[in-house]
C-alpha positions as CSV (number, residue, x, y, z in Angstrom):
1,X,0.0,0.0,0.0
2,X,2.9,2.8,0.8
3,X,4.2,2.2,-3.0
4,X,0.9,2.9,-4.3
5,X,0.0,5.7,-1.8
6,X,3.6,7.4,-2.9
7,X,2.2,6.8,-6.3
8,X,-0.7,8.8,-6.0
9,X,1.5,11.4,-4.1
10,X,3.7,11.7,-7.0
11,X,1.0,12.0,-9.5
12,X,-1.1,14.9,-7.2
13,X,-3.7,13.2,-6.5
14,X,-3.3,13.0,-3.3
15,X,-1.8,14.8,-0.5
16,X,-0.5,13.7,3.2
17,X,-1.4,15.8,5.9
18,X,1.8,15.2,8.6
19,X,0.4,15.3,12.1
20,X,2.2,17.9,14.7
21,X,3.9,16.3,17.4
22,X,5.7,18.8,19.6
23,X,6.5,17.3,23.6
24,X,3.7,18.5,25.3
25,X,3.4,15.5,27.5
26,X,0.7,13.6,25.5
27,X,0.7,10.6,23.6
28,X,-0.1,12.1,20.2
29,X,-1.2,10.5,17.0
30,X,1.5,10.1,14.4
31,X,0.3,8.8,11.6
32,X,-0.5,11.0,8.5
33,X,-4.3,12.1,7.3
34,X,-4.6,11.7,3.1
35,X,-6.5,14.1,1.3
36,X,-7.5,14.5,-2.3
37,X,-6.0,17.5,-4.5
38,X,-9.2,17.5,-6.5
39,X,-12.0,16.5,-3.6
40,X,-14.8,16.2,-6.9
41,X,-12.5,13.0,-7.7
42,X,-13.2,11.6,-4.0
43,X,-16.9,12.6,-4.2
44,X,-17.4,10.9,-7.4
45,X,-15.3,7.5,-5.8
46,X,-17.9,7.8,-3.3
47,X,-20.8,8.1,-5.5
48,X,-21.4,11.5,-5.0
49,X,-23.2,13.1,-8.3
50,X,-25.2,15.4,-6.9
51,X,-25.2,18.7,-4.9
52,X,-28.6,16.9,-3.0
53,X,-26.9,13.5,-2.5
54,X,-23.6,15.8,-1.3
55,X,-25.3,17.7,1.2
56,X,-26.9,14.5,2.9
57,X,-24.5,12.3,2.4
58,X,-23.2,11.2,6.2
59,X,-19.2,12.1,5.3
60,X,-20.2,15.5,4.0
61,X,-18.1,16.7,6.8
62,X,-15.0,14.7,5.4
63,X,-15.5,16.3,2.5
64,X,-15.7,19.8,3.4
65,X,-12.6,19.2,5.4
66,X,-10.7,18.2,2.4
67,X,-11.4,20.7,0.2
68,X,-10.7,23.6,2.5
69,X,-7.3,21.5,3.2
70,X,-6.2,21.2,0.1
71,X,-7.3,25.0,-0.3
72,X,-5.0,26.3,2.0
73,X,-2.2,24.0,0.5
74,X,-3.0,25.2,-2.6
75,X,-3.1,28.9,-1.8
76,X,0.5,28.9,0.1
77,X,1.9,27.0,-3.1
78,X,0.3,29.3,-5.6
79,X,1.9,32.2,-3.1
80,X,5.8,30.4,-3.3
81,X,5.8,29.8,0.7
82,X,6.6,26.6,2.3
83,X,3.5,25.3,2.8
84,X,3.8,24.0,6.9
85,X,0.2,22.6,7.3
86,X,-0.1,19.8,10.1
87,X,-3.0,18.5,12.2
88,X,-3.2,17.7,15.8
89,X,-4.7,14.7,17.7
90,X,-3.7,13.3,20.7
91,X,-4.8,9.8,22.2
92,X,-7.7,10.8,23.9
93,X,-9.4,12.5,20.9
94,X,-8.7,15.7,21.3
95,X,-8.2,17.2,17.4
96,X,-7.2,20.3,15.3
97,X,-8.2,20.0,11.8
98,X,-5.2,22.0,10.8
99,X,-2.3,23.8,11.8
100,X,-0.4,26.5,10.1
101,X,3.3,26.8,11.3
102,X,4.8,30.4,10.9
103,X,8.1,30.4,12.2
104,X,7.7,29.6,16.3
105,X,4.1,30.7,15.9
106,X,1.2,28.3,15.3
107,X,-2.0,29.3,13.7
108,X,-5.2,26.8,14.4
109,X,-7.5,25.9,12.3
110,X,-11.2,24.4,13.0
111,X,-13.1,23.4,10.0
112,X,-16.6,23.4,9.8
113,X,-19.1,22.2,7.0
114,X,-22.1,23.9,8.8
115,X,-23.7,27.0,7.6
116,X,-24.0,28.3,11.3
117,X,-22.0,29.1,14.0
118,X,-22.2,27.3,17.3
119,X,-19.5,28.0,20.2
120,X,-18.2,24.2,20.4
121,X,-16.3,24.8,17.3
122,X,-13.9,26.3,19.3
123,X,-13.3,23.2,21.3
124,X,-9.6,22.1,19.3
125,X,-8.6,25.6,19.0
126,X,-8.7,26.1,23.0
127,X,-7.3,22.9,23.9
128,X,-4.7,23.3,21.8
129,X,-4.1,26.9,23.0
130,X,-3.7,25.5,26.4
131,X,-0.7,23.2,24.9
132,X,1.1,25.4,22.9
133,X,0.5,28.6,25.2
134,X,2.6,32.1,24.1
135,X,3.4,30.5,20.1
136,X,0.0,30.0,19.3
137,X,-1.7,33.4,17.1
138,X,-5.5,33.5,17.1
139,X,-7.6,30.5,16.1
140,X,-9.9,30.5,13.2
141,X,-13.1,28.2,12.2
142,X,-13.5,27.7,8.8
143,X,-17.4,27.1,7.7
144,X,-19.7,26.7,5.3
145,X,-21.6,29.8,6.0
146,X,-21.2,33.7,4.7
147,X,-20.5,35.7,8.0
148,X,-17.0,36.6,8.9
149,X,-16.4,37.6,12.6
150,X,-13.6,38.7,14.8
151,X,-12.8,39.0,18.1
152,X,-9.8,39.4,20.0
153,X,-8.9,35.7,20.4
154,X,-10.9,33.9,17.4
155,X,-12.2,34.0,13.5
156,X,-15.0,32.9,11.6
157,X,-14.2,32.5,8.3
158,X,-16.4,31.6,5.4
159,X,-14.2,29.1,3.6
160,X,-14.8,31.1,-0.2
161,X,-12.5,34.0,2.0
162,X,-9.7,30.8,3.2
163,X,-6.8,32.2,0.9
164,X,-7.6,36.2,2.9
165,X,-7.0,35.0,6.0
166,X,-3.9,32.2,5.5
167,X,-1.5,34.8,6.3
168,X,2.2,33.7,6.0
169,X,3.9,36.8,7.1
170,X,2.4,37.2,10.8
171,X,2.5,40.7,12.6
């Protein structure tokens, strides 16, 4: 399987997410998340043909996920910056669908395929605040809404506005 997954690497079809795994005193999970570069290609392997069947179909979520992923890959790529995207999940379930390094700093990602905003979101982004203290910058959610929204601490970001708010030069 690890020929043909480096196969499919090679050819941009798929892409390996490389989970973060700083010492913060937990046993965290080490093995890589794959994503497709084109996430219509793993829709239609999944017999998705449809915007109806999409929006009920039960790994909608996955989906989303993937595609605002390989968004952010893209948009560091198309920008000619190292693109340092990671995840986070530790033993116990605790998850960050993705991490943005920027020199010591951290940027944390939630993504979202719902078209409202609910507070438990923010559940990954402030447990992983409490790990990575000073070195992580302000948390964002990416959804599947319109509103944007800031606060001092957190973002809501619509994921058509993703490539605004993947900022590789940090203040």
């Amino acid at each position: 399987i690890a020929e043909w997954l480096s196969v499919l690497e090679a050819s941009f079809v798929i892409f390996r997410l490389q989970p973060y795994y700083e010492n913060f005193g937990k046993r965290i999970i080490k093995a890589p998340k794959l994503y497709f570069v084109e996430p219509g290609l793993a829709a239609w392997l999944l017999g998705i043909e449809t915007e109806t069947q999409m929006r009920r179909d039960p790994l909608k979520g996955n989906l989303f996920e993937n595609m605002v992923v390989v968004e952010a890959l893209k948009t560091l790529l198309n920008r000619g910056e190292d693109p340092r995207l990671f995840f986070f999940r530790d033993s116990r379930g605790n998850e960050l669908d993705l991490l943005l390094q920027q020199g010591r700093e951290l940027a944390p990602f939630e993504i979202k395929s719902a078209q409202t905003w609910h507070d438990s979101y923010l559940k990954g982004i402030r447990y992983f605040e409490n790990l990575a203290g000073e070195r992580c910058r302000r948390g964002s959610v990416v959804y599947n809404g319109d509103q944007t929204r800031e606060t001092e601490r957190y973002k809501l970001i619509p994921y058509r506005q993703l490539s605004k708010f993947i900022d590789p030069h940090p203040a």
